[in-house]
C-alpha atoms as an extended CHARMM CRD file, in Angstrom:
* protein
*
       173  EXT
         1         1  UNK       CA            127.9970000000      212.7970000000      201.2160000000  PROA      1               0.0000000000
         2         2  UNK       CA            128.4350000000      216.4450000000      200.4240000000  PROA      2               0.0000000000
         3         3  UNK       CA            131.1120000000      215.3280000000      197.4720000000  PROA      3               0.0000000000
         4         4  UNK       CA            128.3260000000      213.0030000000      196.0230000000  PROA      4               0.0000000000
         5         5  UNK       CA            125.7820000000      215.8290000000      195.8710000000  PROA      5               0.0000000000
         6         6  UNK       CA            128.2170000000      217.8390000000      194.5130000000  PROA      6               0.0000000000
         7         7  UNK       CA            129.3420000000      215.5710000000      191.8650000000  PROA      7               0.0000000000
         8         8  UNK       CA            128.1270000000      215.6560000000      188.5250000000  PROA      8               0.0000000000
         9         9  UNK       CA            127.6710000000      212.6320000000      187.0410000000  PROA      9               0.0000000000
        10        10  UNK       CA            128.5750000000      211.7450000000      183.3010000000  PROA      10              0.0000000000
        11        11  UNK       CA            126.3750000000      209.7790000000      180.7710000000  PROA      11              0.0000000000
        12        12  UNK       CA            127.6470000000      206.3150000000      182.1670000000  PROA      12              0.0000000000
        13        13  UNK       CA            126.9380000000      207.4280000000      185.5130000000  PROA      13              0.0000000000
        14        14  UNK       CA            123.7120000000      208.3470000000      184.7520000000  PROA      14              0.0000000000
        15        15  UNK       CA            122.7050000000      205.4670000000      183.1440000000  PROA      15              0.0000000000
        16        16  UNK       CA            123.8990000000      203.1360000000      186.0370000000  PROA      16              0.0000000000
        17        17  UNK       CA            122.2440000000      205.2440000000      188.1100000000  PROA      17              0.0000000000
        18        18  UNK       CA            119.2000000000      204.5920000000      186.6600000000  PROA      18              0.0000000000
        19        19  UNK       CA            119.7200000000      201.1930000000      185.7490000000  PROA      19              0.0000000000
        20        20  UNK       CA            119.3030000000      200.1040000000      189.3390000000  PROA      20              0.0000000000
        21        21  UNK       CA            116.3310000000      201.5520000000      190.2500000000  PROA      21              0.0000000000
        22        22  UNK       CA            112.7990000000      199.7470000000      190.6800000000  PROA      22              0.0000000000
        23        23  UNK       CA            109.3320000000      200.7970000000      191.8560000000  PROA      23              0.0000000000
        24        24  UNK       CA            108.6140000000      199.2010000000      194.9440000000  PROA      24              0.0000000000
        25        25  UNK       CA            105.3160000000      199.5940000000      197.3010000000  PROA      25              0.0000000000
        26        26  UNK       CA            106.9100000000      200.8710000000      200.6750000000  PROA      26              0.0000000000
        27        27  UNK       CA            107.5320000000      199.0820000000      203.5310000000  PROA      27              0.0000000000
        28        28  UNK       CA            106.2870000000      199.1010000000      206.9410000000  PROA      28              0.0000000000
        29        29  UNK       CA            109.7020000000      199.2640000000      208.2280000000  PROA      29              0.0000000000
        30        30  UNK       CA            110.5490000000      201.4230000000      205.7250000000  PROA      30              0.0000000000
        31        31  UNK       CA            108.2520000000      204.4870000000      207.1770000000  PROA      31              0.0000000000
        32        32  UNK       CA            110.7880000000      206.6940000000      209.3260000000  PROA      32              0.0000000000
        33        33  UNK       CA            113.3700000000      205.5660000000      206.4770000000  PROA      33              0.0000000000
        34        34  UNK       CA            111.1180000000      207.9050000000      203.8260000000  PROA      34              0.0000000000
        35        35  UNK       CA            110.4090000000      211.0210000000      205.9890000000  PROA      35              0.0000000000
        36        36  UNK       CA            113.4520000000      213.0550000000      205.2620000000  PROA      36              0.0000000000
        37        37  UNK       CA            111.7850000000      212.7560000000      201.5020000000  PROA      37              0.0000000000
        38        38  UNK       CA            108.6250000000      213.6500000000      202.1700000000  PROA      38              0.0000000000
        39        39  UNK       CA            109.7760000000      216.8630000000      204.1000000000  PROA      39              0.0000000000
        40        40  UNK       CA            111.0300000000      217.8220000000      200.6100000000  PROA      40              0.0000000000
        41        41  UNK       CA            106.9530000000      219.0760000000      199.5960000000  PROA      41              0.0000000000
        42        42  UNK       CA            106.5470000000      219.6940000000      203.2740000000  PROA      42              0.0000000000
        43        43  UNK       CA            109.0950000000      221.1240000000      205.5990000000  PROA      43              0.0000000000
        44        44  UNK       CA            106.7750000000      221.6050000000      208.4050000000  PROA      44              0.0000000000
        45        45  UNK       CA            105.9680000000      217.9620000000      208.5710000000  PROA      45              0.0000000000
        46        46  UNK       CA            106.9000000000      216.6220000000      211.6650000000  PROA      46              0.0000000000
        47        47  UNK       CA            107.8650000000      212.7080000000      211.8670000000  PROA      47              0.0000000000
        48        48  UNK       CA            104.4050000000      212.1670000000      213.6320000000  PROA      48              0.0000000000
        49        49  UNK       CA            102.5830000000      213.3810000000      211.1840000000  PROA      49              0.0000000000
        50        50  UNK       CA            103.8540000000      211.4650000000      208.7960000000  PROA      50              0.0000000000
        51        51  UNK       CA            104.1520000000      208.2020000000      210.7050000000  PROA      51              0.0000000000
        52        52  UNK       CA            100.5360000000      208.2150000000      211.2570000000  PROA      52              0.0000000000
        53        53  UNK       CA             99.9370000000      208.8730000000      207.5840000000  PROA      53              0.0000000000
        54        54  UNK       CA            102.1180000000      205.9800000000      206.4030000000  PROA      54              0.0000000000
        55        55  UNK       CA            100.4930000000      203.9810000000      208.8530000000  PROA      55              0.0000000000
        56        56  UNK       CA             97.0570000000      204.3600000000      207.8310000000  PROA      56              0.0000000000
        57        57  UNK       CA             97.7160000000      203.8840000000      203.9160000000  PROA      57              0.0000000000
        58        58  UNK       CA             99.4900000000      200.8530000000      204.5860000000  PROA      58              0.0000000000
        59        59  UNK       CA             96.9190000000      199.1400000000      206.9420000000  PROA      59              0.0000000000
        60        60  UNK       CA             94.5330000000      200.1170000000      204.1850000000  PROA      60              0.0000000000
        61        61  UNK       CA             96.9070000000      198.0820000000      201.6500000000  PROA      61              0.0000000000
        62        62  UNK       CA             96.9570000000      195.0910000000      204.2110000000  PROA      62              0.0000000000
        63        63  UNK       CA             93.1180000000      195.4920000000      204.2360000000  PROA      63              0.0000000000
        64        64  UNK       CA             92.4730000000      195.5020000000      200.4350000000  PROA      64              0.0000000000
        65        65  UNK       CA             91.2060000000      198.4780000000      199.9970000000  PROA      65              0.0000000000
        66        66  UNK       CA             93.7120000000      199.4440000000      197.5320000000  PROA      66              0.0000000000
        67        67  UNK       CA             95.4340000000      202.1480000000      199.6590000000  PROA      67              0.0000000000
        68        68  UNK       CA             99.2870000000      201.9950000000      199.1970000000  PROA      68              0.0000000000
        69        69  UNK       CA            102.5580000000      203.9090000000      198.8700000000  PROA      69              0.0000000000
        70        70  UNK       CA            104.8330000000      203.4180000000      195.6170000000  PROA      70              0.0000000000
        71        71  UNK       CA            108.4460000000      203.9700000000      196.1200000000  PROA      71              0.0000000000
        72        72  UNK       CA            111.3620000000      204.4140000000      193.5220000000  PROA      72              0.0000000000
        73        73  UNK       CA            114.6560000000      202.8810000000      195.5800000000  PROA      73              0.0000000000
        74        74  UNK       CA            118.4930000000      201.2410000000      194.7250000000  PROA      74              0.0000000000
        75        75  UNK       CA            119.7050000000      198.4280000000      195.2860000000  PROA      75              0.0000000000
        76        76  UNK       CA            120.6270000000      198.8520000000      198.4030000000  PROA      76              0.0000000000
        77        77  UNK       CA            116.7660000000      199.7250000000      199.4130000000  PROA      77              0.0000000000
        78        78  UNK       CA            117.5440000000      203.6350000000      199.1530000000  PROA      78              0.0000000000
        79        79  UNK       CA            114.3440000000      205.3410000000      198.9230000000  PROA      79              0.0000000000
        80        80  UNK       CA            114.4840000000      207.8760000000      195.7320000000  PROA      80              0.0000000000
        81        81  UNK       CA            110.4730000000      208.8360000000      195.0790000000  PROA      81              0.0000000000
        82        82  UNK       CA            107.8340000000      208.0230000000      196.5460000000  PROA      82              0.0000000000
        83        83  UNK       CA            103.4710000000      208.6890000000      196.5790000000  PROA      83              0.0000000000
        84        84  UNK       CA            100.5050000000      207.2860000000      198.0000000000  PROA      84              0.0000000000
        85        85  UNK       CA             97.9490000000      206.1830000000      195.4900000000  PROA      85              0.0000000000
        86        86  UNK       CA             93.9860000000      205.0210000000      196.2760000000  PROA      86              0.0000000000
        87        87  UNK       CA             91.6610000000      204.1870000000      193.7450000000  PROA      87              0.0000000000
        88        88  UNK       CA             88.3540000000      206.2420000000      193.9300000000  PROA      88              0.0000000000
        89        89  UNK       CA             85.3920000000      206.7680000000      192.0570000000  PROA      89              0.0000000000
        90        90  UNK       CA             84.4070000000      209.6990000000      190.0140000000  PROA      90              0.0000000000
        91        91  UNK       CA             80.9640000000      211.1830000000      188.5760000000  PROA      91              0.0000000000
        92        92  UNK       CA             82.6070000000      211.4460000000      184.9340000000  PROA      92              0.0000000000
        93        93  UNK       CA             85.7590000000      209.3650000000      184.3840000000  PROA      93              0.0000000000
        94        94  UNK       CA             84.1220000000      206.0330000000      186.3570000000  PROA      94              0.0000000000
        95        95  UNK       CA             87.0640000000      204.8480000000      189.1420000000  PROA      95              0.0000000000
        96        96  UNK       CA             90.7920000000      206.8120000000      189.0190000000  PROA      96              0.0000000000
        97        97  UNK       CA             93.7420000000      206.0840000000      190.8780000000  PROA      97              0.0000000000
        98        98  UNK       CA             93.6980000000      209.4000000000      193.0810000000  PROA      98              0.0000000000
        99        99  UNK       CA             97.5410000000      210.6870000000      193.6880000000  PROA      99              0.0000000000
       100       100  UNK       CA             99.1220000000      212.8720000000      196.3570000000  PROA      100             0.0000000000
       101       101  UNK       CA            102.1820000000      213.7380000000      198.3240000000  PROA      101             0.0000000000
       102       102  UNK       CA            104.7130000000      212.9310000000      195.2380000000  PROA      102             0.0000000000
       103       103  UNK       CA            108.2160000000      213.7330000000      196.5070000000  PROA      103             0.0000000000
       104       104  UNK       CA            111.0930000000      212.7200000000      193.8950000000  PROA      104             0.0000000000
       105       105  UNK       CA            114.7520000000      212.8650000000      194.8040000000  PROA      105             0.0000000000
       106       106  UNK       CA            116.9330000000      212.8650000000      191.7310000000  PROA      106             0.0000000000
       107       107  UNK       CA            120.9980000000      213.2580000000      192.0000000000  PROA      107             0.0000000000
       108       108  UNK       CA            120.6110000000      212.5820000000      188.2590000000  PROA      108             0.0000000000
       109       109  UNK       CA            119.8430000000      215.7780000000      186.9250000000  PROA      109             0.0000000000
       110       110  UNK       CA            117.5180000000      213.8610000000      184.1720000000  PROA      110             0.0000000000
       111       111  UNK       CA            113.9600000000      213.4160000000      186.0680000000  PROA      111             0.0000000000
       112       112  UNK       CA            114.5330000000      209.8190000000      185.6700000000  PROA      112             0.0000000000
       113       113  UNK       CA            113.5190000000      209.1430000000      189.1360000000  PROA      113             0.0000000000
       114       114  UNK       CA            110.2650000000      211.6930000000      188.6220000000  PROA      114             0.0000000000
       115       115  UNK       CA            109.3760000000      209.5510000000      185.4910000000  PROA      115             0.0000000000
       116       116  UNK       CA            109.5760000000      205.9950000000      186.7960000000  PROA      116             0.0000000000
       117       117  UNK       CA            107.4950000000      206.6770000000      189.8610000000  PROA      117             0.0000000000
       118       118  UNK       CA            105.0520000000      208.3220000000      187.6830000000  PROA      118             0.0000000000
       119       119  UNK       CA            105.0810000000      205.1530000000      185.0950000000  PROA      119             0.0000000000
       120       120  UNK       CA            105.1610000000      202.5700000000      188.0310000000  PROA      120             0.0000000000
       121       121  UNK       CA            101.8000000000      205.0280000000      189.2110000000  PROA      121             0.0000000000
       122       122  UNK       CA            100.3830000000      204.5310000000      185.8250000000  PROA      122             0.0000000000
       123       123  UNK       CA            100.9240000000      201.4060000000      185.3390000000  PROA      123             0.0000000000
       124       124  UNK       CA             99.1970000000      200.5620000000      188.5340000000  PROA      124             0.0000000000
       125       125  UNK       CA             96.4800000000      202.7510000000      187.5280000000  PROA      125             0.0000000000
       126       126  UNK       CA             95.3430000000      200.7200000000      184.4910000000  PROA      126             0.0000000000
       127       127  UNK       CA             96.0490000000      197.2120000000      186.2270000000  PROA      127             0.0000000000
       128       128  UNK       CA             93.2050000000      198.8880000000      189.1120000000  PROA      128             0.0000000000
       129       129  UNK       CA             90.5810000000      199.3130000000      186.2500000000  PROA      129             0.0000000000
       130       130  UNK       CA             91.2990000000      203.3370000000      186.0470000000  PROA      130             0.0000000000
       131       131  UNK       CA             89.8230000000      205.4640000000      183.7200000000  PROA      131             0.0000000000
       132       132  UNK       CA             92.2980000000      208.1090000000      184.7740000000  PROA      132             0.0000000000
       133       133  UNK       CA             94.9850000000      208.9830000000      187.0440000000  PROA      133             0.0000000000
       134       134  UNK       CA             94.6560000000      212.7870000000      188.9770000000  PROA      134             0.0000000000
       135       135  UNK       CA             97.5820000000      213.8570000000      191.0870000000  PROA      135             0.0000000000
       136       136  UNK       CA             98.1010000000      216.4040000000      193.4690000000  PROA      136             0.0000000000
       137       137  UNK       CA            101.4920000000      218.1760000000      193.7720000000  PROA      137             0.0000000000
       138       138  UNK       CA            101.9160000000      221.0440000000      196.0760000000  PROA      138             0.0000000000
       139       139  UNK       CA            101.8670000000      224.3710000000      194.7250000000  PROA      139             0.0000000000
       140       140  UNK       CA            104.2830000000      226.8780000000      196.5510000000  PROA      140             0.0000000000
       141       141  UNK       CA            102.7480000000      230.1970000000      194.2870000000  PROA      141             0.0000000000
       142       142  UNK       CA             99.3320000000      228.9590000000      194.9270000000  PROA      142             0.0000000000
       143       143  UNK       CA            100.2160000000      228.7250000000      199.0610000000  PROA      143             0.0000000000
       144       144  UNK       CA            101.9520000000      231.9830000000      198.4600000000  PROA      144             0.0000000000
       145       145  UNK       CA             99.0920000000      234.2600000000      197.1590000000  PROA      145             0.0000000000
       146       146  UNK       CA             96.7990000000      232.6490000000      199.4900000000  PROA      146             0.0000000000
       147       147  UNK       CA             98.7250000000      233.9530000000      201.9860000000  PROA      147             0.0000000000
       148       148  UNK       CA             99.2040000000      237.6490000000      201.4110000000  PROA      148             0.0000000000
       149       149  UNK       CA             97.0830000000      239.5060000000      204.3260000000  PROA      149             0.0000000000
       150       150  UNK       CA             95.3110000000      242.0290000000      201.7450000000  PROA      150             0.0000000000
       151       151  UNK       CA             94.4220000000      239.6770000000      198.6930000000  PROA      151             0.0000000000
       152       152  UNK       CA             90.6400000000      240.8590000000      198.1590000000  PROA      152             0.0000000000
       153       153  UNK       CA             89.9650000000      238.6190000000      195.7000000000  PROA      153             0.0000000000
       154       154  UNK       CA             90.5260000000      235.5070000000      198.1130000000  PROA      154             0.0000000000
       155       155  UNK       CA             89.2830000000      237.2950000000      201.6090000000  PROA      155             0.0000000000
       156       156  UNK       CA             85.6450000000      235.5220000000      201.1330000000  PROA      156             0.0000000000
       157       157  UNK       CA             87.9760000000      232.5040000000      201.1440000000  PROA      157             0.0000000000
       158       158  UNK       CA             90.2210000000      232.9820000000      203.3480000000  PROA      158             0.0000000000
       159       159  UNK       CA             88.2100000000      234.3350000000      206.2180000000  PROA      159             0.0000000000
       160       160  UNK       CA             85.7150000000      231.1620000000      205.7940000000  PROA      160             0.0000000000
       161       161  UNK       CA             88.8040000000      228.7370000000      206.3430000000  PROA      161             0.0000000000
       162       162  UNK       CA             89.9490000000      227.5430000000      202.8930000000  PROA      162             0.0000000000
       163       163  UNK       CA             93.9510000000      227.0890000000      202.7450000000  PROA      163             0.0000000000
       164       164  UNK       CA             95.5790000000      226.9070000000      199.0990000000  PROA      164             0.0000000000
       165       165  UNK       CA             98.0110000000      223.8810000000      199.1290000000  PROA      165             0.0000000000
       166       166  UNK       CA             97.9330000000      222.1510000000      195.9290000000  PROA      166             0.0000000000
       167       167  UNK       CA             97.5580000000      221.9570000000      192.1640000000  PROA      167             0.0000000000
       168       168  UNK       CA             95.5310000000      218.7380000000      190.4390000000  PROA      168             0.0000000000
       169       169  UNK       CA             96.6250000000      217.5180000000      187.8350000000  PROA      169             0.0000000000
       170       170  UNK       CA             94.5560000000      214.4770000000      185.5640000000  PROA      170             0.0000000000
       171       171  UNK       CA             95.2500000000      212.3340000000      183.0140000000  PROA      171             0.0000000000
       172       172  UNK       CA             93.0080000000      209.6530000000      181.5150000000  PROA      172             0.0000000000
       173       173  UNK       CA             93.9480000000      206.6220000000      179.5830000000  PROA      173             0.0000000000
């Protein structure tokens, strides 16, 4: 495995790569499969955590409500990228396909994996009758200034609970 990582693929290497990739809603049996990705925004996350997360989207899927997890994965059912997605609505923009924990694995070197999740994401947005699509990606400078222990600016925050974890993103159709 270390060789592969290391390896540097060419033009045709990328392009098979990508070739046999497809957006996927994840699997129930697929759950424990995808932690070691979603560690990638969240180190701390322990398996638990994120079993009970998976869990809950997905019986929300099964339910109708809309709820799932999109997944970018091979052939042989590798799991590449993945987010959970829930439509929701929204004082100005009507219903939007609300976005969070995107974690993207590419060997690639091209975002290729980044940019088919976020199509396949999309995509699904405007078949759901979505005004817009607003995603929430982590923000590691954000969680880092929130954090120093003399920031005045942010004390009144801080000291009444608020944490800084992400940055939201929107785009509308």
């Amino acid at each position: 495995m270390r060789g592969f990582l290391a390896a540097k693929p060419g033009p045709y290497t990328r392009q098979a790569m990508l070739s046999s990739f497809s957006i996927k809603p994840l699997a129930s049996d697929q759950v424990l499969q995808a932690y070691p990705l979603i560690t990638i925004f969240d180190p701390e996350l322990i398996q638990a955590q994120w079993s009970s997360y998976a869990e809950d989207v997905l019986a929300k899927s099964r339910n109708g409500a809309g709820h799932g997890i999109l997944t970018v994965q091979n052939d042989e059912q590798y799991i590449y990228g993945l987010s959970a997605y829930w439509p929701k609505p929204d004082l100005r923009q009507g219903r939007v396909l609300e976005i969070e924990n995107f974690a993207v694995v590419d060997f690639t070197g091209n975002r290729g994996v980044a940019r088919l999740l976020l199509n396949g994401l999309e995509d699904l947005g405007q078949r759901m009758a979505c005004s817009c699509v607003t995603i929430s990606l982590l923000n590691p400078q954000m969680r880092k200034w929130l954090r120093q222990p003399r920031n005045p600016a942010i004390d009144v925050f801080r000291h009444a609970g608020f944490r800084g974890e992400q940055l939201r993103l929107r785009k509308c159709f």
